[in-house]
C-alpha positions as a printed Julia matrix, in Angstrom:
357×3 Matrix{Float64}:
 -67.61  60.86  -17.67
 -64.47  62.58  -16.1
 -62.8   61.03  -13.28
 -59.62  62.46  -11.55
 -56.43  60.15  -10.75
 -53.22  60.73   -9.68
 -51.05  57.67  -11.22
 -48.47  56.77  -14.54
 -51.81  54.98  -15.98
 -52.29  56.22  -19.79
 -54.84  53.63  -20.36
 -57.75  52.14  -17.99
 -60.09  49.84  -18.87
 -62.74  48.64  -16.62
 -65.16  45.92  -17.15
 -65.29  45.93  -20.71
 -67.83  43.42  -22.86
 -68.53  43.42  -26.35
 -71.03  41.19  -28.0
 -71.88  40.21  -31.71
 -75.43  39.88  -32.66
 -76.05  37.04  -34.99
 -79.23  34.9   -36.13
 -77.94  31.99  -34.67
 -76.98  33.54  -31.24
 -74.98  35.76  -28.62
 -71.47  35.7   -29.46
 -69.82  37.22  -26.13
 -66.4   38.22  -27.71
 -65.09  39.92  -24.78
 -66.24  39.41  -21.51
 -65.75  41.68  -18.38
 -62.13  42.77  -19.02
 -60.23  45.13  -16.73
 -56.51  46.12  -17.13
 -53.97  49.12  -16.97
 -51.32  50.24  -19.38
 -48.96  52.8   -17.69
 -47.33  55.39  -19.94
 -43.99  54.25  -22.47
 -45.54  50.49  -21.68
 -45.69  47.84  -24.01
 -48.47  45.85  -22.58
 -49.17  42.47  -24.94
 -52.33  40.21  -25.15
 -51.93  36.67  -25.85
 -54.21  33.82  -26.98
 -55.55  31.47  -29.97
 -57.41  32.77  -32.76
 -61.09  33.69  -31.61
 -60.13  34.32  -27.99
 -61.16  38.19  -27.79
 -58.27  40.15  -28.37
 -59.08  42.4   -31.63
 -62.48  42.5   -30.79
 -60.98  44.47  -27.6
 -58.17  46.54  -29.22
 -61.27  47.78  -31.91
 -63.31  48.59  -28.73
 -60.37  50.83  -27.4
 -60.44  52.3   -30.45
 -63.88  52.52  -31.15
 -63.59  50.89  -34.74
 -66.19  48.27  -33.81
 -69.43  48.15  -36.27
 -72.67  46.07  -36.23
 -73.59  43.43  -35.43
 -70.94  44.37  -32.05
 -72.04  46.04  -29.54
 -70.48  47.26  -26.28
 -72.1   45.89  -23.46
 -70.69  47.49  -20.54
 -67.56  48.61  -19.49
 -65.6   52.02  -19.65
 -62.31  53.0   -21.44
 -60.58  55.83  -19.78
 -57.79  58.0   -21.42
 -55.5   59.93  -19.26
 -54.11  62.88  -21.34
 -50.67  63.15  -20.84
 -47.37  65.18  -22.37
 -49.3   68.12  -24.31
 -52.0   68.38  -22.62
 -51.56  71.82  -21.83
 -55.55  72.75  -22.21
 -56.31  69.92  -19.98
 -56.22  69.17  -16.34
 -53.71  66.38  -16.97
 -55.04  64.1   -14.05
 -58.61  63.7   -15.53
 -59.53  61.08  -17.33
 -61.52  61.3   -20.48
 -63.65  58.11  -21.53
 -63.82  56.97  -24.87
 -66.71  55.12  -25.35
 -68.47  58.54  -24.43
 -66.85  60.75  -27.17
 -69.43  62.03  -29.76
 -67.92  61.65  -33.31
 -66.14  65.31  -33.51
 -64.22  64.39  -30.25
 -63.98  60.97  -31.21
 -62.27  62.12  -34.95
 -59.89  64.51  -33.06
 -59.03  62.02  -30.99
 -57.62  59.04  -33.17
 -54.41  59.5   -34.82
 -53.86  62.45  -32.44
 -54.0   60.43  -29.11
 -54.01  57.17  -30.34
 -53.34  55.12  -33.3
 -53.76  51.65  -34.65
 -51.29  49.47  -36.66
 -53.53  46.84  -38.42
 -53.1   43.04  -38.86
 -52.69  42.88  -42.77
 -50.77  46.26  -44.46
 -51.9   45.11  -47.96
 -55.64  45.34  -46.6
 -55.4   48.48  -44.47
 -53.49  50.59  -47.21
 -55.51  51.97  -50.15
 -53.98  50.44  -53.45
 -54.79  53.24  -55.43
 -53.1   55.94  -53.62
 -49.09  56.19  -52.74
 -47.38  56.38  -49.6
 -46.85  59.72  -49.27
 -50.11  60.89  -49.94
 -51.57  58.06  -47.34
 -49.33  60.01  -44.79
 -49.89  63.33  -45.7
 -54.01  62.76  -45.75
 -53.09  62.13  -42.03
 -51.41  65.14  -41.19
 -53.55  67.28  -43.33
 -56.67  66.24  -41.58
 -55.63  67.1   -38.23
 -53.04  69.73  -38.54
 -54.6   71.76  -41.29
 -52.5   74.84  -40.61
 -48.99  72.83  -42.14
 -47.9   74.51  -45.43
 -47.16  71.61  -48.43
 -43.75  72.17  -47.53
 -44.15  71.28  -43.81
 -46.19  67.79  -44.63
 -44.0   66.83  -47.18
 -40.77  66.77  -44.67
 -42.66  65.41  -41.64
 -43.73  62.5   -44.66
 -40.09  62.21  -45.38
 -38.63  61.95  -41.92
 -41.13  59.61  -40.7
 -40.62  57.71  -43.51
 -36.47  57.3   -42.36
 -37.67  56.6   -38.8
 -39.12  53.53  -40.04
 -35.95  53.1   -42.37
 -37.72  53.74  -45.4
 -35.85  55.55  -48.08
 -37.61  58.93  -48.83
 -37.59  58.66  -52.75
 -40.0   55.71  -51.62
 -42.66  58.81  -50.89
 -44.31  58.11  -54.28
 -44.22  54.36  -54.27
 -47.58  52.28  -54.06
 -48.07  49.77  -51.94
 -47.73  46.66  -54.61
 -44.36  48.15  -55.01
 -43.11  47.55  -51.45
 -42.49  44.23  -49.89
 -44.43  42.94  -46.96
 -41.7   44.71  -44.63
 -41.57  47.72  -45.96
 -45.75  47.72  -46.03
 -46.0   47.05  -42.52
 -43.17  49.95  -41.3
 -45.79  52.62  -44.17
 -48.54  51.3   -41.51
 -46.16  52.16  -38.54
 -44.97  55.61  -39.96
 -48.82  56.5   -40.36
 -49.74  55.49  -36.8
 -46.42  58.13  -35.64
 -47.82  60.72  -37.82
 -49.39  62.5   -35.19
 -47.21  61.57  -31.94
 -49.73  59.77  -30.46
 -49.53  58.39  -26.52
 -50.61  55.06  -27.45
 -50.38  52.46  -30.04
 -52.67  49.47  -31.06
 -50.43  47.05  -32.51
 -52.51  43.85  -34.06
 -50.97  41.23  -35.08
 -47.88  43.89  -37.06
 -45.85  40.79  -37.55
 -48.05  37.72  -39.16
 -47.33  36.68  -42.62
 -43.6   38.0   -42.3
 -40.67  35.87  -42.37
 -38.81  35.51  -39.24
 -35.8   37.67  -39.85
 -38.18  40.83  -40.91
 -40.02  39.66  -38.17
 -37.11  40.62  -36.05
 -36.18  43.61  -37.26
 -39.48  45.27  -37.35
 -39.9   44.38  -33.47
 -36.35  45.64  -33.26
 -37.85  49.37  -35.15
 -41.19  48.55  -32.72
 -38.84  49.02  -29.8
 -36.32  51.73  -30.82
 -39.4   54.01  -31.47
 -40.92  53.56  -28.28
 -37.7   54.22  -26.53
 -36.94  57.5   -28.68
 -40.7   58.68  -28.34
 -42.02  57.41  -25.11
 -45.2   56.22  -26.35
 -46.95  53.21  -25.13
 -47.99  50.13  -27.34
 -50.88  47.44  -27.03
 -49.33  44.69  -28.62
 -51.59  41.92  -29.8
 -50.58  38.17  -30.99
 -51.19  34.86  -30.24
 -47.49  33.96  -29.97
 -46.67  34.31  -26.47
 -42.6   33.64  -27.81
 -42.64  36.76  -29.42
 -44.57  38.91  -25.86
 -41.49  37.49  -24.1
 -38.94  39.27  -25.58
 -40.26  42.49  -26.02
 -43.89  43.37  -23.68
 -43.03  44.64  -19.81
 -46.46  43.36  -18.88
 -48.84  40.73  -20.83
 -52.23  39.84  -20.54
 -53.58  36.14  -21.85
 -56.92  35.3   -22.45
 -59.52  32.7   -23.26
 -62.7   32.62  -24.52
 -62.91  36.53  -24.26
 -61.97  36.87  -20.48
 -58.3   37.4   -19.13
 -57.2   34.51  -17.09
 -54.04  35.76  -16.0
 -52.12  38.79  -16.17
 -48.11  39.52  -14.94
 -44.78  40.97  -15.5
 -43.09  39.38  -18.83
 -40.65  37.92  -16.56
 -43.08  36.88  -13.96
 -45.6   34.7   -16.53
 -42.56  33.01  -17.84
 -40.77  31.82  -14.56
 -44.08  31.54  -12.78
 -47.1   30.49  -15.52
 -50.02  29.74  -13.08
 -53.05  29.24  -14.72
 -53.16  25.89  -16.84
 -53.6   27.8   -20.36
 -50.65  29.75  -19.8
 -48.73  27.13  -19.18
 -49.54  24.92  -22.3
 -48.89  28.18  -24.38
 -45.71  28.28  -22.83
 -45.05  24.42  -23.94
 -46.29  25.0   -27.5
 -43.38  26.85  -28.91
 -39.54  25.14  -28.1
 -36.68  26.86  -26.0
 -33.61  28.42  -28.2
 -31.22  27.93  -24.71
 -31.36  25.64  -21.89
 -32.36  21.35  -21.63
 -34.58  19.6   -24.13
 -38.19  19.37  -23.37
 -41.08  17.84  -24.75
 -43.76  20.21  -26.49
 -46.71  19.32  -25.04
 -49.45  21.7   -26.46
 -53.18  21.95  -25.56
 -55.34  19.52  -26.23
 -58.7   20.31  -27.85
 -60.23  23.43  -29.08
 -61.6   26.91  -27.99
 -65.05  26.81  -27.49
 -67.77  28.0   -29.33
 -68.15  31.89  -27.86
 -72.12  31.4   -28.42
 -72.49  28.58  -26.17
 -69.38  28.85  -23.47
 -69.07  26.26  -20.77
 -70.98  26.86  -17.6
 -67.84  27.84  -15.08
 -64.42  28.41  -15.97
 -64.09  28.14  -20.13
 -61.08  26.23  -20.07
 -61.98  23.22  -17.99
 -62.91  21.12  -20.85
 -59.14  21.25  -22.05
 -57.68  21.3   -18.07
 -56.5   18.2   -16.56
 -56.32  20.06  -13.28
 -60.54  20.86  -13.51
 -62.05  19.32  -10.81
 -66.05  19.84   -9.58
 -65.87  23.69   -8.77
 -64.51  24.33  -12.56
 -67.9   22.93  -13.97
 -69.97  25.25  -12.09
 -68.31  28.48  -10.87
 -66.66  31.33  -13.11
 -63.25  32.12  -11.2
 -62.23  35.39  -10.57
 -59.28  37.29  -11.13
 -57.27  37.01   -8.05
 -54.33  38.71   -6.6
 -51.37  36.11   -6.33
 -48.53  37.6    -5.6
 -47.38  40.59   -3.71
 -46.38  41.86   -7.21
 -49.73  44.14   -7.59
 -49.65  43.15  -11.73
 -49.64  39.46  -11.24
 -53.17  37.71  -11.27
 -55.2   34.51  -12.25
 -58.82  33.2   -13.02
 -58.35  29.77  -11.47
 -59.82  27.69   -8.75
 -56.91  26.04   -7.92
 -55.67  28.9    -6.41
 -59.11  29.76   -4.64
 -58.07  28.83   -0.9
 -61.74  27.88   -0.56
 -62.6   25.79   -3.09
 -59.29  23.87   -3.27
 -57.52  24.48    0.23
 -54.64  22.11   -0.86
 -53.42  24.59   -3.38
 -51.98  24.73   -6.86
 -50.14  21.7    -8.33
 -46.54  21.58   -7.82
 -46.28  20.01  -11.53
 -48.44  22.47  -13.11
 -45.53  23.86  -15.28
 -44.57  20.39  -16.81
 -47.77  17.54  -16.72
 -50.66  20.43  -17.05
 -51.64  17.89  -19.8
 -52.83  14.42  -19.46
């Protein structure tokens, strides 16, 4: 399907579900899920374990196998900078590629950094040659010459030391694993990144300087980046917009700056409280009590009340919406207490600090 659109959107998704088949029931991994990531963005998704968020990026991508399915939904791509043999306000949609269009597409357009380097590299093969397959594959015309230096200089603008070209990946440490991963994912220039998870299982001062190569390589190439985590800290610092969800549906969405002045839906808020402030007064670390639900058997209503202190009778019955709270078009929440209906007194002003009984 082709639409037309005249906006900085890259990315639009629009009412996107995935399911898992099992013996033992439905899973519904992600569950109606709309959002927008404008071009040079770094858009983040936050939330536990199990809450929807690969299961989403791999839909994007179309790396999802059986037992998922997509259910519904559309992914449109909005070619952008090259796009010379395109009519550059059309939108192409993913999920509709066959596989040639789909194969030209990846790497090319977009790219994917996965959660665990050790996993996603081949053992067997070296660094350069796991770059160079890359650029082979989709730039056949590049003399040996020409794939060896674009190996080489991507490998620097990850700060990689080229004579580390013919290393294997038991030979690197963790860091250096993870910035292979990101030089493979530049390979092609793509528009858009899938970032899962890039950081886990790295200590806190690598951490920080891979964000710190994350974000000098978006500035210096303009692409945009779907970062995924469940550490909310770490979306603060470096996403313009974030998305957090539960139990496979987004329950709010904002600015960086606006979720963290202004959390408004309950879960946001405790995620906020699970992780202490580096500046600023003491405060008690609350966290959220109980445990995501079982994605086979979700509450009727909204998924969170269970955990909520602020659920009341509508939250045991009725799925909230994503509504429009703030003049600020990005900022929205799936919560009844800010359905002027259903709870006409309004939010809580002590939302941000006793969420929790």
């Amino acid at each position: 399907m082709v639409t037309a659109i005249h906006t900085n959107t890259l990315l639009e998704i629009k009412h996107l579900s995935v399911d898992y088949e099992s013996a033992r029931g439905t899973v519904h991994a992600v569950d109606d899920v709309s959002l927008n990531i404008e071009r040079g963005q770094i858009y983040g998704l936050a939330g536990e374990s199990g809450s929807g968020k690969s299961t989403l990026a791999y839909a994007i991508a179309r790396l999802l196998q059986p037992p998922a399915v997509v259910t519904q939904g559309q992914v449109l791509y909005y070619p952008g900078r090259r796009e010379t043999d395109r009519n550059n306000d059309a939108s192409v949609d993913i999920l509709a590629l066959n596989p040639a269009q789909l194969r030209a597409f990846r790497w090319r357009d977009l790219s994917i950094v996965f959660q665990s380097a050790m996993n996603a590299l081949n053992p067997v093969l070296d660094i350069g040659t796991q770059i160079t397959d890359v650029l082979h594959a989709h730039n056949p015309r590049m003399t040996a010459q020409e794939v060896r230096s674009r190996a080489m200089e991507l490998l620097r603008l990850v700060g990689i030391a080229s004579d580390r070209l013919h290393s294997y990946p038991h030979e690197l440490s963790g860091g250096m694993r993870q910035r292979a991963i990101i030089a493979i994912a530049l390979a092609l220039d793509p528009e858009i990144i899938i970032m899962d998870e890039p950081t886990t299982a790295l200590d806190v001062v690598v951490q920080r300087d891979i964000l710190a190569q994350i974000m000098r390589l978006r500035n210096d190439f303009g692409f945009s980046v779907i970062f995924i985590t469940h550490d909310l800290s770490l979306l603060l610092e470096i996403a313009d917009s974030i998305a957090i969800m539960y139990a496979g549906r987004i329950v709010e969405m904002g600015t960086q700056e606006d979720l963290y002045r202004h959390p408004r839906h309950p879960y946001t808020s405790g995620l906020l409280h699970s992780f202490p402030k580096l500046h600023g007064p003491r405060r008690t670390l609350t966290g959220i009590p109980g445990s995501p639900p079982d994605l086979r058997s979700v509450p009727p209503g909204c998924a969170f009340h269970p955990r909520c202190a602020f659920a009341f009778a509508a939250c045991r019955t009725n799925v909230p919406a994503l509504l429009h709270v703030t003049h600020e078009q990005a900022s929205h929440v799936a919560c009844h207490l800010y359905d002027p209906i259903l709870n006409p007194e309004g939010p809580p002003e002590n939302l941000e600090s006793e969420y929790v009984n």
